[in-house]
N, C-alpha and C positions, 0 to 999 in steps of 0.2 A: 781705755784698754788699748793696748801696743799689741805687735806682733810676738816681740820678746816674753810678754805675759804667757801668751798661751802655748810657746814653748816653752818654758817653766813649767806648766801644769802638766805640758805630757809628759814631761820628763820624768818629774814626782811620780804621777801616775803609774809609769810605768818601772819604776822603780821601787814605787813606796816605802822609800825611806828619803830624808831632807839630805841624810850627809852624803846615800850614795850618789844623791841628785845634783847635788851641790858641786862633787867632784867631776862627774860628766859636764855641767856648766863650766867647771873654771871659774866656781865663784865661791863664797865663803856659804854657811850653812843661815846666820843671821838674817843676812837678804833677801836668799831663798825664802823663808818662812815668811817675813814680812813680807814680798810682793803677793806672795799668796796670798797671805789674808788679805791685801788691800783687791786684791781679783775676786774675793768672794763678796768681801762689801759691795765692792760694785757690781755682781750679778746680782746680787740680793738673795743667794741660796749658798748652803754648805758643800763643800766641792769633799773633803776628808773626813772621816773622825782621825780624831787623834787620843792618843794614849803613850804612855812612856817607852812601849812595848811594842806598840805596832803603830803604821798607817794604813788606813785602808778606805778606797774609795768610797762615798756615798751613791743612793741609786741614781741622785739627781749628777754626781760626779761622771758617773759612767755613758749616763745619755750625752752628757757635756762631751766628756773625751772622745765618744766617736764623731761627734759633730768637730772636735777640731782636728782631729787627724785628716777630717774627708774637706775641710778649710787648705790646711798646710798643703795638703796633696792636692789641690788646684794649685795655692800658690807655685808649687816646684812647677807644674803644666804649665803656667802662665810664663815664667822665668824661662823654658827651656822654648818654647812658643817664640818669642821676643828675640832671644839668643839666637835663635832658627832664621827668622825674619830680618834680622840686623845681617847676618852671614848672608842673605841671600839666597836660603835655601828653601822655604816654605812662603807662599803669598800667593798672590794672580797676576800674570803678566799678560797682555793683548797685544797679539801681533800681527801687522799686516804684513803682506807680499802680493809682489806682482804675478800673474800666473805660471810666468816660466818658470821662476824661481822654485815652483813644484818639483820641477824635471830635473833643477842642475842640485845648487847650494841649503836648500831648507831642509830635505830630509834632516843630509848629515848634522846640518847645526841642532837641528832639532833632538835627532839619537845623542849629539852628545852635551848639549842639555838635559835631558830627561835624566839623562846616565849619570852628572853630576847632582842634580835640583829635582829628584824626583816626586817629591812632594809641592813643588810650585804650581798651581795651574794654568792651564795654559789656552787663552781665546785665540781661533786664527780667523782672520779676515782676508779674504781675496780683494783686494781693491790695487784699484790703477797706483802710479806714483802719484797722482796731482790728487785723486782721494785719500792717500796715506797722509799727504799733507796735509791736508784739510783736517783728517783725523786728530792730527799728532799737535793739530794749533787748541782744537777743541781740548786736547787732552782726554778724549776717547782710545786711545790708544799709545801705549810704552816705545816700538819698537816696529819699523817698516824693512821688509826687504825690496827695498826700488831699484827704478834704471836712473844713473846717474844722468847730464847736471841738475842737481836741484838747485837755487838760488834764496839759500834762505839765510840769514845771519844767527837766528835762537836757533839752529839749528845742528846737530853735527855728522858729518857724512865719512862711515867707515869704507872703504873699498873691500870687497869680501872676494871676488874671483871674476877674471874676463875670458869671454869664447870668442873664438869665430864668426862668422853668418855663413849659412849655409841656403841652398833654393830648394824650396817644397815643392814637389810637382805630383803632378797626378800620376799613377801607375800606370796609364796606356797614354805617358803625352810622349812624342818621339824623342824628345830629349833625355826622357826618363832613361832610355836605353845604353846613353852613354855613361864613364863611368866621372865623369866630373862637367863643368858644364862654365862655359864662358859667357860672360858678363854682356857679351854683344848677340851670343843667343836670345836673349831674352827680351832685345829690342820687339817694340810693336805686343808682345806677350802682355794678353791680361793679368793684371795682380789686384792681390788684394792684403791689403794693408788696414793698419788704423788708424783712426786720428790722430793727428801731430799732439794736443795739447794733452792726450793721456802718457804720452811717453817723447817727449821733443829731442833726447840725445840723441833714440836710438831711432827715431824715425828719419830723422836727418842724416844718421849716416846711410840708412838705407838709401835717400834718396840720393845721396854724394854719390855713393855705392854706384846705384843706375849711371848717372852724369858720367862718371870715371869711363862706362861702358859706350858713351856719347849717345843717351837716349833719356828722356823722363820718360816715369813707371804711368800704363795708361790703366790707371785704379779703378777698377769698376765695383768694388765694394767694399767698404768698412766693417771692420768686427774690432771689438772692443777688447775682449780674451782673446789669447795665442790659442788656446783650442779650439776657439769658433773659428779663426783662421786655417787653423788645418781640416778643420770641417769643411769647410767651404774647395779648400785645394784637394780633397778628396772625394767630393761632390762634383769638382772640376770645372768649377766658376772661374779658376784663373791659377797660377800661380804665386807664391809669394816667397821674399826673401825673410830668413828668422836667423834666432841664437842658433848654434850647434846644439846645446842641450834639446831642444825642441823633437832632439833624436828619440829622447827616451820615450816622448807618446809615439807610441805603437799602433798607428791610426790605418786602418784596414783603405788602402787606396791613396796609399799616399808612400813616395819616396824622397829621401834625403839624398842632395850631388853637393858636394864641393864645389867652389867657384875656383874658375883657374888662375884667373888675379886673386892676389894679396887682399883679404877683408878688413877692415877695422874690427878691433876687440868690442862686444857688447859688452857692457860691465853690468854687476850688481854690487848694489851696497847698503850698506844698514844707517838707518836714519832715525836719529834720538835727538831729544831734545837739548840742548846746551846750557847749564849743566845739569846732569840729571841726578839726582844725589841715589835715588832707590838702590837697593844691596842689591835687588833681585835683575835689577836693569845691569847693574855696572857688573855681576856673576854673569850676565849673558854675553853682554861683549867681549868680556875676559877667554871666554869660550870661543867665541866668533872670531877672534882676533887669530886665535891657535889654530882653528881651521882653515881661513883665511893662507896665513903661513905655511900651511902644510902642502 
């Protein structure tokens, strides 16, 4: 039994007649009738009576028929399913990002993914870049928003947008009071930072960043998320230098100054694996790319 069969039969059926069935097929009326009878031998029960006069289905034809229309009408779900999945439009994507990446570039990529692919679903994961990597070796996860350089060769690293740095300070540190804040301020100033090997571009230029001011940062605490960071700078364990995104938390105790030297740009970018064939991957970058540009 073929698929073609049991289009035949609902055809008949719903026609009940061979020649107007025949016509809707595009086929002759001879063939029609003989496929049919060879799909009755093979179920081993009578699907018509027939007469000169009429066709008309049997009871055991009718139970048949609804069973194969509720068949066909998966198959079309399964086809439009597939066609979905191949466009890139329906599946599950897992993505990580770094925590800033909250405050600047993920919303938007996010709204306007959703806005194209909104039946794709969607895992998000907060992990560092050197865990995105780890991820993305595992193949636990599609698709990371890091801080650049990564050194990976299977790898491929899109550039998505670069800020500023700017210094967090506590809302009663004197410095807070000014309206932008120079780089040699902040000699002897406790900070607080993270570890180099969770984010090594942007940690290094921070520390460039100090050096440029002729001072290393005297770190008296590590935090691993940019929030615990501004936690702690709002707690008033020390100061520390971040992205300018880092604007948008709104942390009770805590102000954003400008440096009055020139910063290096912090970057984010998107990290995939090389090459990555999924519809639903190469539909996100395709997006990412336009945001990116904009």
């Amino acid at each position: 039994m073929e698929l073609r069969h049991l289009r035949y039969f609902i055809t008949v059926a719903e026609e009940l007649h061979f020649g107007r069935a025949a016509a809707r097929l595009h086929m002759a009326q001879p063939p029609l009738s003989q496929q049919i009878r060879q799909l009755e031998e093979e179920l081993g029960f009578q699907l018509f009576y027939r007469t000169k006069r009429s066709v008309q289905l049997t009871e055991a034809g009718a139970v048949f028929l609804a069973e194969c229309r509720r068949i066909m009408q998966q198959l079309d779900q399964a086809v439009q399913l597939g066609q979905q999945v191949s466009r890139g439009e329906r599946g599950q994507m897992v993505i990580g990002f770094v925590s800033s990446a909250a405050y600047s570039v993920l919303p938007t990529l996010l709204r306007g993914f959703r806005a194209a692919a909104p039946d794709v679903s969607l895992e998000l994961h907060e992990l560092t870049t050197d865990q995105q990597v780890q991820w993305l070796r595992d193949r636990r996860m599609d698709v990371g928003l890091v801080r650049p350089p990564v050194n990976e060769p299977d790898f491929c690293l899109m550039p998505l947008c670069e800020e500023p740095l700017v210094v967090a300070l506590p809302q009663q540190h004197p410095l807070a009071q000014q309206p932008s804040v120079s780089l040699k301020d902040l000699a002897g100033k406790p900070f607080i930072l993270f570890p180099r090997p969770l984010a090594p571009g942007l940690y290094d230029q921070i520390i460039s960043l100090c050096h440029q001011g002729g001072f290393s940062p005297a770190i008296v605490q590590e935090a691993i998320q940019m929030q615990t960071i501004i936690s702690l700078v709002a707690a008033e364990i020390g100061v520390a230098i971040v992205p300018l995104s880092l604007q948008n938390l709104q942390r009770t105790g805590v102000v954003y100054r400008e440096l009055q030297e020139p910063t290096p740009k912090a970057a984010i970018a998107l990290l995939t694996r090389q090459p990555d064939p999924s519809p639903t991957v190469q539909r996100f970058l395709a997006i990412a790319q336009k945001i990116g540009k904009s």
